[in-house]
C-alpha positions in Angstrom: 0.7 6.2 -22.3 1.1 9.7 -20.9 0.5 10.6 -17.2 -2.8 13.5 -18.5 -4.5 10.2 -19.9 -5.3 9.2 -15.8 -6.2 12.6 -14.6 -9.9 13.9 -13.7 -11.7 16.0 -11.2 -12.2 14.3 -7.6 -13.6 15.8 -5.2 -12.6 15.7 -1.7 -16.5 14.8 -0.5 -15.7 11.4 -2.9 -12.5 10.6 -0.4 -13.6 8.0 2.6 -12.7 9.8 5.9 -13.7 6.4 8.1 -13.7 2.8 6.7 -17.0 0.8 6.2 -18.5 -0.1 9.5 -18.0 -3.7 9.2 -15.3 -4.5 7.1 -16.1 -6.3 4.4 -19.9 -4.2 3.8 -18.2 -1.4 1.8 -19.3 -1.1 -1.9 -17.5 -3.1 -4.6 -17.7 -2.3 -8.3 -17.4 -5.7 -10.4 -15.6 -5.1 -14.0 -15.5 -8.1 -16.4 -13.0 -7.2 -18.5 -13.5 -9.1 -21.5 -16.7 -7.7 -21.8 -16.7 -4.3 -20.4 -19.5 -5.1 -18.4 -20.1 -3.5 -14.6 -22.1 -5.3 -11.5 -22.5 -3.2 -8.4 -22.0 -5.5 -5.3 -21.0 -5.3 -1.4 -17.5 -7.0 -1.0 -18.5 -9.8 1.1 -19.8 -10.9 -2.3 -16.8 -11.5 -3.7 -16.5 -14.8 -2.7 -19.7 -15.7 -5.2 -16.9 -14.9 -7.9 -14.8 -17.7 -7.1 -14.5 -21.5 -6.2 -12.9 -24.7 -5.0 -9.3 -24.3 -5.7 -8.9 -20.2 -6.8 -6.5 -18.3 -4.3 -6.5 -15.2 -3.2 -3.2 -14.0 -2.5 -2.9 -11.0 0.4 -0.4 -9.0 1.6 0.8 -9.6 5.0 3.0 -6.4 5.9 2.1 -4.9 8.7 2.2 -0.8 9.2 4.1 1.1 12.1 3.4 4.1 13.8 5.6 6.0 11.5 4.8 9.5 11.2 6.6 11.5 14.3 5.8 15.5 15.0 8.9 17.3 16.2 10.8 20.4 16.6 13.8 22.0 14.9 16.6 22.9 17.0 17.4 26.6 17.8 14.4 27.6 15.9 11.8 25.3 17.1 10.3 25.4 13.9 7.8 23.0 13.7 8.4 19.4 11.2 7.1 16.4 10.5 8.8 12.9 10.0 7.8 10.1 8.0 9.8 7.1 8.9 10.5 5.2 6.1 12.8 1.9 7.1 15.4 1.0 9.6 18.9 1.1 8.1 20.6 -0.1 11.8 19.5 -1.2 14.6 22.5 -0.5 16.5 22.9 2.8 14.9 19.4 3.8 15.7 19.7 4.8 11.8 16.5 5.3 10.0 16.0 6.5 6.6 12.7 9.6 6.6 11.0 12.3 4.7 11.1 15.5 6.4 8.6 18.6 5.5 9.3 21.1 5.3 12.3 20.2 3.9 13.9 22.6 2.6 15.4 23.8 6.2 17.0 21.0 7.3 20.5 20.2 7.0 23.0 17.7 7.8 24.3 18.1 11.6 20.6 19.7 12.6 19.1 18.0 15.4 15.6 17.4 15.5 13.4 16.8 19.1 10.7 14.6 19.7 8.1 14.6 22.2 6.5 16.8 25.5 10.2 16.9 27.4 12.3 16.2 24.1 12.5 12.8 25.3 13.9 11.8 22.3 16.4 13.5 19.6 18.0 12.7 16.2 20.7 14.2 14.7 20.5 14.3 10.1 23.3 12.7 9.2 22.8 12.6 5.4 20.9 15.4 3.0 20.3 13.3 -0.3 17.9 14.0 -2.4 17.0 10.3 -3.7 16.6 9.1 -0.5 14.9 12.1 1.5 17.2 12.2 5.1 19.1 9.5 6.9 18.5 10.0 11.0 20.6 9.2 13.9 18.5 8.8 16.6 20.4 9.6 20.0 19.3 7.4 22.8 21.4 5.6 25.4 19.0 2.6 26.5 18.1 -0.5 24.8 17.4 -1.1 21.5 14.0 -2.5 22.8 13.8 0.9 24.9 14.4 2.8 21.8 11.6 1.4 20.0 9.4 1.6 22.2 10.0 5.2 23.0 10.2 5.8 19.1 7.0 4.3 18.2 5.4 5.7 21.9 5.6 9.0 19.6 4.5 8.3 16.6 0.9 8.2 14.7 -0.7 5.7 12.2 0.4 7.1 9.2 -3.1 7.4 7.2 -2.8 9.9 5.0 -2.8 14.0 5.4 -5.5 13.8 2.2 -7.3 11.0 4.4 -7.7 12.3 7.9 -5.5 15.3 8.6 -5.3 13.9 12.9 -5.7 10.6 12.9 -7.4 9.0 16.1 -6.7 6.3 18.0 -9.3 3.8 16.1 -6.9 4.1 13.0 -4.5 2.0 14.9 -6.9 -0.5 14.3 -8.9 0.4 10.6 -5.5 1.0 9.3 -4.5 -2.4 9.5 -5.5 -5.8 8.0 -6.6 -8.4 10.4 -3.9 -10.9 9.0 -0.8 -8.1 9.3 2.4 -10.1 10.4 5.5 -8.5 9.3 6.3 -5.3 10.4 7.5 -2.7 7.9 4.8 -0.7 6.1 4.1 3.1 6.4 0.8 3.0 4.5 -1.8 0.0 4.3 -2.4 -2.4 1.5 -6.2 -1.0 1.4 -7.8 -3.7 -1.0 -6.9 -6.3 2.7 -8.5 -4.0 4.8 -12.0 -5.1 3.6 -11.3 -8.8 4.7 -12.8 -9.8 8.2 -12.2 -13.4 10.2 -16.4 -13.9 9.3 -15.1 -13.3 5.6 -12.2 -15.8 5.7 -14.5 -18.6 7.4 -16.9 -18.4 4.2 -13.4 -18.6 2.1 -12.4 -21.4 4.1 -16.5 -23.5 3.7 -16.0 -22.6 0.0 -12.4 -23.9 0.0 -10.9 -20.8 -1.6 -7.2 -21.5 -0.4 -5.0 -18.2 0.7 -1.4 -17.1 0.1 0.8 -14.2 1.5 3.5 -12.3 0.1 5.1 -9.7 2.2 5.5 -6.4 0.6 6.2 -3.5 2.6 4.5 -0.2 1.2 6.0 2.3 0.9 5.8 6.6 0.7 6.8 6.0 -3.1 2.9 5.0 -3.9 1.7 8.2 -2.7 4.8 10.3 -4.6 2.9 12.5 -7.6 4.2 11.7 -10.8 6.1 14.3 -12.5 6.5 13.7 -16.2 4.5 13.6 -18.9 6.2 10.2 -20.7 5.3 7.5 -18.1 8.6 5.2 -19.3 10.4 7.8 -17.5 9.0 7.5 -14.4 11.0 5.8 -11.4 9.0 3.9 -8.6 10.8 3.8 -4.9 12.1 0.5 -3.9 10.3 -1.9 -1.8 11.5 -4.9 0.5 9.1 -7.6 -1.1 9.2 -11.2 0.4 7.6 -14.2 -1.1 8.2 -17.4 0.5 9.0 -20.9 -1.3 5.8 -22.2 0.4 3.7 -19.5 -0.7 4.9 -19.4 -4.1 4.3 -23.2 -4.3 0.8 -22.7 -3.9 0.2 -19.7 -6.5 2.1 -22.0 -8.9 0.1 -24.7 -8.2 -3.2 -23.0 -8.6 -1.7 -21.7 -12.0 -1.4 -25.1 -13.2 -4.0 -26.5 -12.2 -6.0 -24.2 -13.9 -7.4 -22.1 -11.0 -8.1 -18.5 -10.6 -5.6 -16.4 -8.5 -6.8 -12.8 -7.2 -4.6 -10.5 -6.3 -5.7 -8.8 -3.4 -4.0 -4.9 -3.8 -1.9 -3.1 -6.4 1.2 -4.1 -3.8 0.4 -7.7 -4.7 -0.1 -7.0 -8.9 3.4 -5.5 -8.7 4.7 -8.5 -6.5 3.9 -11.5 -8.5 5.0 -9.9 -12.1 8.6 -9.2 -9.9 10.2 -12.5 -10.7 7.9 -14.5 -13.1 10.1 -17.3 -14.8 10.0 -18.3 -18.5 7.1 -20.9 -17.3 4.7 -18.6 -16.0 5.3 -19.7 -12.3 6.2 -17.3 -9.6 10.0 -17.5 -7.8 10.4 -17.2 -4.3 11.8 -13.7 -4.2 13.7 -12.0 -0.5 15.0 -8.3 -1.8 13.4 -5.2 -3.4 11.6 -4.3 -6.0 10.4 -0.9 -7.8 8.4 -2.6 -11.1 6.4 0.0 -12.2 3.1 -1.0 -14.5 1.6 0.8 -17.1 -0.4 0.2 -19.6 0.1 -1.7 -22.3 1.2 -4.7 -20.2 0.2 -8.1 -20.0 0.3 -9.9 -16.9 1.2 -13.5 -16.4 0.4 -14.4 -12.7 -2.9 -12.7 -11.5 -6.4 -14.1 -12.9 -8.2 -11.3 -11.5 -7.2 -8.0 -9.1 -9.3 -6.4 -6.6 -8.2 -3.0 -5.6 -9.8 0.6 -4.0 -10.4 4.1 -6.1 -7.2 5.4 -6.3 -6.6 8.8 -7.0 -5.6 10.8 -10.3 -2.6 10.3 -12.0 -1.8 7.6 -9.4 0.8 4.9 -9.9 -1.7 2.7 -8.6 -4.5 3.5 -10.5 -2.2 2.8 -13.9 -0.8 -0.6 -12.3 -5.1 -1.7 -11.9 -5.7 -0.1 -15.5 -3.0 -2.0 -17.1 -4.6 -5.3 -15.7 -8.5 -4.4 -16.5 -7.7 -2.3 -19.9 -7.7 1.1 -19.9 -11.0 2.1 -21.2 -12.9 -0.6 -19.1 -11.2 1.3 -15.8 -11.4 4.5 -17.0 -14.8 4.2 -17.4 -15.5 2.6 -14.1 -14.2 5.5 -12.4 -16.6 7.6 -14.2 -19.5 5.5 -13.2 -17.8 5.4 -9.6 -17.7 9.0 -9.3 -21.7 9.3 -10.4 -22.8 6.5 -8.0 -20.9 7.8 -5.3 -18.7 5.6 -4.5 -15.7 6.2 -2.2 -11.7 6.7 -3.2 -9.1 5.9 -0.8 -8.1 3.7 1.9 -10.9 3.9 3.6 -12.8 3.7 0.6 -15.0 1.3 -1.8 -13.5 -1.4 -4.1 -13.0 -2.9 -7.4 -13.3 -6.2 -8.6 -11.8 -7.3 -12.2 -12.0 -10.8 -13.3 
């Protein structure tokens, strides 16, 4: 497919600036995708889509403060850092997209915060991997991080919420985040809240986590025409034996797993084995889904409105058909629904 066939007009008035007050009230589209047919539901109701035995399997990363404001040396031009993951802890080494970038260069030194409390040196100018920082800082490692992430912001997106607030800290972050690592949220988790879980738990709906760290690589545009060209970023991606034990054993008994976020589509189709069962998997993935595919794990996906020519939105059209998506993203943007993060969700089952 070519990348033209998932644009359209949106609006920025159709992008959610704040989440849903309670969590789980937002809207949520319901696509069956055998017969193109579309309910329009809250997302607490999800649960009335599944039973004794389905799981629904969530992401557990959990996202950092990791977009830092600082100055260029001499200049004091102004830039903006995006951590992206820790390469050493000893090193203070930390791989990052600066912008602009196009005046930074290996030995500049970049100062963060009211006294320049902290500084880091750009050690390495590729272009694959944006820069590689050396933070300079002569305390603790524990110090280090504490100062580091003292200075940064919740990294909701610019298109989002140009100054995030302090209450992002908290709406940009599921309720069952664990593992540290992500710079942006897996959005389809952030409609689950504790009251939502109980119900799972009196309708014995059973829960699984994978760890999959997020990365900036979702929100990169795509720049060619011929999809099968396209390269996805890598991610760290973690699933446990135990966990995958009980995806396979839902498989096979012949119960419905959801996949709760395009970072947990991508996840279980990583290291599917010639049975159809998921392998525990500890490394890093950059699968990129399109359509035509055919999945093998995931019964049914629930997922926000991504945006246009998003390698999100093509990883939830390859699992609900292209046509039936499409479509519900017409419907979405007549009944206003909301895109984004923050925004409304759909169900395909």
């Amino acid at each position: 497919m070519k990348l033209s066939q998932f644009q359209f007009d949106l609006p920025k008035s159709k992008i959610a600036k704040e989440p849903a007050f309670w969590r789980d009230e937002c809207k949520m589209m319901v696509i069956h995708k055998d017969t193109g047919e579309i309910e329009h539901k809250i997302f607490k109701n999800i649960i009335d889509y599944f039973g004794k035995g389905d799981t629904f399997v969530l992401n557990d990363t959990k996202v950092f403060p990791a977009r830092l404001y600082g100055n260029k040396e001499k200049t004091g031009a102004s830039i903006e850092v995006n951590l992206l993951r820790e390469l050493g802890k000893e090193q203070r080494l930390w791989d990052v997209i600066v912008e602009p970038a196009r005046k930074i260069r290996i030995g500049n030194k970049l100062y963060f915060g009211e006294d320049d409390s902290l500084v880091a040196e750009v050690i390495d100018n590729t272009t694959s991997r944006g820069r590689t920082l050396r933070f300079l800082f002569d305390g603790s490692y524990e110090e280090f991080k504490e100062t580091l992430y003292s200075l940064g912001q919740t990294p909701v997106p610019l298109w989002v919420k140009e100054t995030p607030g302090p209450e992002d800290a908290e709406n940009y972050q599921t309720i069952f985040a664990k593992h540290e690592g992500a710079v942006a949220a897996p959005a389809a988790g952030l409609h689950f809240s504790r009251e939502l879980f109980n119900r799972m738990i009196l309708a014995d709906i059973d829960k699984a986590f994978i760890t999959s760290h997020m990365g900036i690589g979702h929100f990169r545009s795509v720049d060619v025409e011929d999809l099968s060209k396209h390269k996805m970023d890598s991610e760290r991606l973690i699933i446990t034996q135990e966990n995958a034990d009980i995806i396979n054993a839902t498989k096979n008994s012949g119960n419905k797993v959801l996949a709760v976020g395009v970072t947990v589509l991508r996840a279980l189709e990583t290291y599917v084995t010639t049975k159809g069962e998921v392998n525990p998997f500890d490394g890093w993935t950059n699968k990129f889904i399109f359509p035509p595919y055919q999945y093998v794990i995931p019964d049914a996906a629930v997922s926000n409105f991504h945006l246009p020519g998003s390698t999100m939105l093509m990883a939830v059209a390859a699992f609900g058909g292209f046509d039936n998506v499409m479509k519900g993203y017409e419907i979405a943007l007549k009944e206003d629904y909301k895109f984004g993060p923050y925004g409304d969700a759909m169900l395909i089952i």
